[in-house]
C-alpha positions in Angstrom: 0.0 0.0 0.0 1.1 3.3 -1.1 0.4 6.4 1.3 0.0 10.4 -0.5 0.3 13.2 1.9 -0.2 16.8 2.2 -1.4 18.5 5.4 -5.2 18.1 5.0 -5.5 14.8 2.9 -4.1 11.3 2.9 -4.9 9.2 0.2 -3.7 5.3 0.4 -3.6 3.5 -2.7 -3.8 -0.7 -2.5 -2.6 -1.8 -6.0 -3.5 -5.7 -4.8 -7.2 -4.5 -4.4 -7.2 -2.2 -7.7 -9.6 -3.7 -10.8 -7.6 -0.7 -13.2 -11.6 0.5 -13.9 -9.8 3.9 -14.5 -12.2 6.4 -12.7 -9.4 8.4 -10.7 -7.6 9.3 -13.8 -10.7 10.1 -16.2 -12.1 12.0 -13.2 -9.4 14.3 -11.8 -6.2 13.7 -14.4 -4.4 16.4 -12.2 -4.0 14.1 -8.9 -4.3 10.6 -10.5 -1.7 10.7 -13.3 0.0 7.2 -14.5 2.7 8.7 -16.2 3.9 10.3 -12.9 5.7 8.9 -10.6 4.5 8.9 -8.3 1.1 8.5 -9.7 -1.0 10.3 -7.3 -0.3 14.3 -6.3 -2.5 15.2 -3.5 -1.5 18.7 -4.5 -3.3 18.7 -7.6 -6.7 19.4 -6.5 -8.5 20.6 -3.4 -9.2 17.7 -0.6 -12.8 18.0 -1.6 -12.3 16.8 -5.3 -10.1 14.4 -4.1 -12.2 13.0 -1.1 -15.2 12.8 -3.9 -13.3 11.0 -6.5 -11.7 8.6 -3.7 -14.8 8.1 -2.5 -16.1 6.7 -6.3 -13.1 4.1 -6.4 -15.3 0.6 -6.8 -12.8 -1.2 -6.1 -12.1 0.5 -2.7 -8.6 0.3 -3.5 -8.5 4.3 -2.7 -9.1 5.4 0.6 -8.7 8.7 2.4 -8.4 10.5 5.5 -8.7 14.0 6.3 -6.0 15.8 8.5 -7.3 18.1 10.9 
């Protein structure tokens, strides 16, 4: 499991649990980018966007957490 930080989001990424149904990058292309490395740049977007495209992930291999 990978872990993405900034100080108000943490977005974990579980490539064993991932199906590759590609709805991170089509949604928000700015965070979730697979020709980065690394592929995911909490910076991209605000946590909002980010919480709400997490939160679409089907296979649940996305989670977050906000920071307080």
């Amino acid at each position: 499991m990978s872990e993405h930080r900034n100080e108000k989001i943490v977005v974990r990424y579980d490539q064993k649990v991932c199906v590759h149904a590609g709805n991170c990058v089509k949604t928000l292309p700015a965070v979730f980018d697979v020709s980065r490395n690394p592929w995911i740049d909490v910076n991209g977007a605000t946590p909002e966007a980010i919480a709400k495209t997490v939160a679409a992930c089907p296979s649940g291999a996305l989670t977050f957490e906000r920071v307080q």
